[in-house]
N, C-alpha and C positions, 0 to 999 in steps of 0.2 A: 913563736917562742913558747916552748913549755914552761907551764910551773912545776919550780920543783916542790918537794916536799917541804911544806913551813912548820916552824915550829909554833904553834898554838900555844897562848898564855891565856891569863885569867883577865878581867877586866882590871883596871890598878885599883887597889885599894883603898875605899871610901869614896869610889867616882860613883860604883853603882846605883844608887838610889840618883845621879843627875842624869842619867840617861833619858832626854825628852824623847817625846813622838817622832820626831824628825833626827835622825842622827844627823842631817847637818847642823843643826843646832850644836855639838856637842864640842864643849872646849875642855881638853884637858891638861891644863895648867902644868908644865913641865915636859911636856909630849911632844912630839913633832909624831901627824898622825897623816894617814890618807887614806880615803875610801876606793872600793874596790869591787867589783861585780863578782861572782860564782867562778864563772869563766872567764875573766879577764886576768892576760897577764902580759907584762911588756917590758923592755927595759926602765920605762920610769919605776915600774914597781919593782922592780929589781933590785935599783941603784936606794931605794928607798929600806927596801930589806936589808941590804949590807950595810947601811948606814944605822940601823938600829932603831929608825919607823916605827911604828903602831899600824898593824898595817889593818885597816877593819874591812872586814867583807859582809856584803851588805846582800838580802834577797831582793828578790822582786819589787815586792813593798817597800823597799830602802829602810827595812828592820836589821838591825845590826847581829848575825850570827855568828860571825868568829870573828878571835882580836889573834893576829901573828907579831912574834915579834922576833929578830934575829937572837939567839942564847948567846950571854954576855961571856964571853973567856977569862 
């Protein structure tokens, strides 16, 4: 399955400074979120993009570099 092109957001608002070492550590109150590899893409993430997810993609080190998220209509 390809990914398609995601829309890239900002981290939400007043979460930043909670971001620990370990992005599994990370709760964000309000969010339905799932982590995600560079290259990983599948229908769970799919189904999770449409639904309006936080979708976080993680490197190597499982440091969190981008947050996607479906644009709201």
């Amino acid at each position: 399955m390809m990914r398609p092109d995601l829309n890239e957001v900002s981290i939400p608002a007043g979460v930043n400074h909670q971001f620990p070492e370990c992005v599994f550590e990370i709760a964000l109150p309000g969010f339905r979120t799932v982590t995600m590899g560079s290259d990983q893409w599948d229908c769970l993430l799919q189904a999770a993009y449409d639904e309006g997810w936080l979708l976080l993609e993680l490197d190597e080190g499982e440091k969190l570099i981008h947050v996607y998220q479906r644009p709201t209509s």
